[in-house]
N, C-alpha and C positions, 0 to 999 in steps of 0.2 A: 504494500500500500504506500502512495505516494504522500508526504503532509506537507509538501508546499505547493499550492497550487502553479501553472505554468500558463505562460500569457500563449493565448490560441487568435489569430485573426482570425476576423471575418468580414462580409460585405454585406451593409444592411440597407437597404434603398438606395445601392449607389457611392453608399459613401464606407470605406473602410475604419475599420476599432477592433480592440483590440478584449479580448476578458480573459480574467484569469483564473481556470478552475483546476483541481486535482483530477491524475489522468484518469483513476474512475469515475468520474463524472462527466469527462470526455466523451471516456469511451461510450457509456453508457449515451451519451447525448448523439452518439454517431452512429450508435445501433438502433434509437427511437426512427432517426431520420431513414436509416433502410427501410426500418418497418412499417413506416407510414410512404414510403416511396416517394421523399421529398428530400431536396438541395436541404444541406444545414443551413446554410444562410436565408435561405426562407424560413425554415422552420425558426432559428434565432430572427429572423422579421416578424414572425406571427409573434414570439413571447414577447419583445420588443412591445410592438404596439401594446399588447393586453397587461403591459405590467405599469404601475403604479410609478409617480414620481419620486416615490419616499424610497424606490427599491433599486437598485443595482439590477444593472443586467445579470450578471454573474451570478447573484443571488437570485433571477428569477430561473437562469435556466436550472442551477440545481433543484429549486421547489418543481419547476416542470417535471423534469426527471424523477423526483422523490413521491411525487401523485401519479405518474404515468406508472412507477413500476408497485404500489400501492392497490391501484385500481385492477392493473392486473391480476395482482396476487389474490385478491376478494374476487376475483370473476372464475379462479380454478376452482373455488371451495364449493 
């Protein structure tokens, strides 16, 4: 397990940034994007738009990630 996150670019309407998450949360953000059959950078476009002023991007994609593999987990039971 990694404990320092690592700065990952991306392209979000165009315009480049930068966030910085640990590589399981990476990863995990790169396997959501397979599975819904969409560019990360869109996918980080969609959480982008839907997250709050008060929140970091950074911080919204882990909650994304942290509900997405949540939701699945109560849908095998």
């Amino acid at each position: 397990m990694s404990a320092r996150p690592v700065k990952h670019s991306l392209t979000l309407r165009g315009h480049r940034t930068s966030v910085s998450l640990e590589h399981e949360f990476w990863q995990a953000f790169r396997e959501i994007s397979v599975e819904k059959d969409i560019a990360i950078n869109a996918l980080a476009a969609e959480i982008d738009a839907d997250r709050g002023v008060d929140m970091g991007l950074a911080s919204a994609i882990r909650l994304f990630v942290l509900k997405y593999y949540q939701v699945r987990a109560t849908q095998k039971d």
